[in-house]
C-alpha positions as CSV (number, residue, x, y, z in Angstrom):
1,X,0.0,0.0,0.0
2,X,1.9,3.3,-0.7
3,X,1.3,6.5,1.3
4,X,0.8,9.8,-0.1
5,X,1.7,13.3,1.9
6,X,2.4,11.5,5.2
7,X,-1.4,10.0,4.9
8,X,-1.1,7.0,7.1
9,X,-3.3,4.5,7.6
10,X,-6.8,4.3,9.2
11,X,-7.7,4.0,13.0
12,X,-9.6,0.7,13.3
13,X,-12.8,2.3,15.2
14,X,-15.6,-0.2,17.1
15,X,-18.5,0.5,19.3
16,X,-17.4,1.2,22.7
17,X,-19.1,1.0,26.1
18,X,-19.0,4.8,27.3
19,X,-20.4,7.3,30.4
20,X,-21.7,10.4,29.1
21,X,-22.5,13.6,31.6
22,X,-25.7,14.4,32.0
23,X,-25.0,17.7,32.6
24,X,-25.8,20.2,29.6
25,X,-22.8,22.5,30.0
26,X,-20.5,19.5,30.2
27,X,-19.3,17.2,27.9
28,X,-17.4,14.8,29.8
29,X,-17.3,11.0,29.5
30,X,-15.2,7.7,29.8
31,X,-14.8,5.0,28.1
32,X,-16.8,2.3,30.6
33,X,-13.8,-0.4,31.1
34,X,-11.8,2.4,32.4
35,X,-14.1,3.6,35.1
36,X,-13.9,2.3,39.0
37,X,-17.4,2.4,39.9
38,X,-20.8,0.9,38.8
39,X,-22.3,4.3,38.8
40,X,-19.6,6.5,37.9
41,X,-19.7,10.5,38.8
42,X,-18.5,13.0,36.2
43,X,-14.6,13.7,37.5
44,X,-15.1,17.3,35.4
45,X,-18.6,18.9,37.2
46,X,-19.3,15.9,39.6
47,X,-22.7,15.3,37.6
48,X,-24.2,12.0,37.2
49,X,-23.4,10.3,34.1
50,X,-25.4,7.9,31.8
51,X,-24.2,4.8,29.7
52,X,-24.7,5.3,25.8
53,X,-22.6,3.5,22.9
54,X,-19.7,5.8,21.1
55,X,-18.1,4.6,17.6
56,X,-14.3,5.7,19.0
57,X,-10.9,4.0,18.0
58,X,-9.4,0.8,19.4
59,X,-7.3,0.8,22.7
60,X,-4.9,-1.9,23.0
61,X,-4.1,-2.8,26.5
């Protein structure tokens, strides 16, 4: 495959397990298998935070 300008390849991206702030005027969240708690508070605004699904880039670990 040849590169062009420094172009590299693609990030593989995948569905990914997130908390989301609830909070309007923040837009804080973590990916879910890095958070400590079941019901995890925002660490920006303190808020509570809601699971939703986010298309985001693969983490190795």
């Amino acid at each position: 495959m040849a590169y062009f300008k420094g172009q590299k390849e693609p990030v593989p991206e995948v569905e990914t397990s997130v908390w989301s702030c609830t909070s309007d005027s923040c837009q804080g969240w973590m990916r879910e298998e890095f958070s400590f708690g079941e019901n995890p508070e925002c660490p920006l605004c303190h808020s509570e935070m809601e699971k939703e699904v986010r298309v985001l880039p693969v983490i190795t670990k």
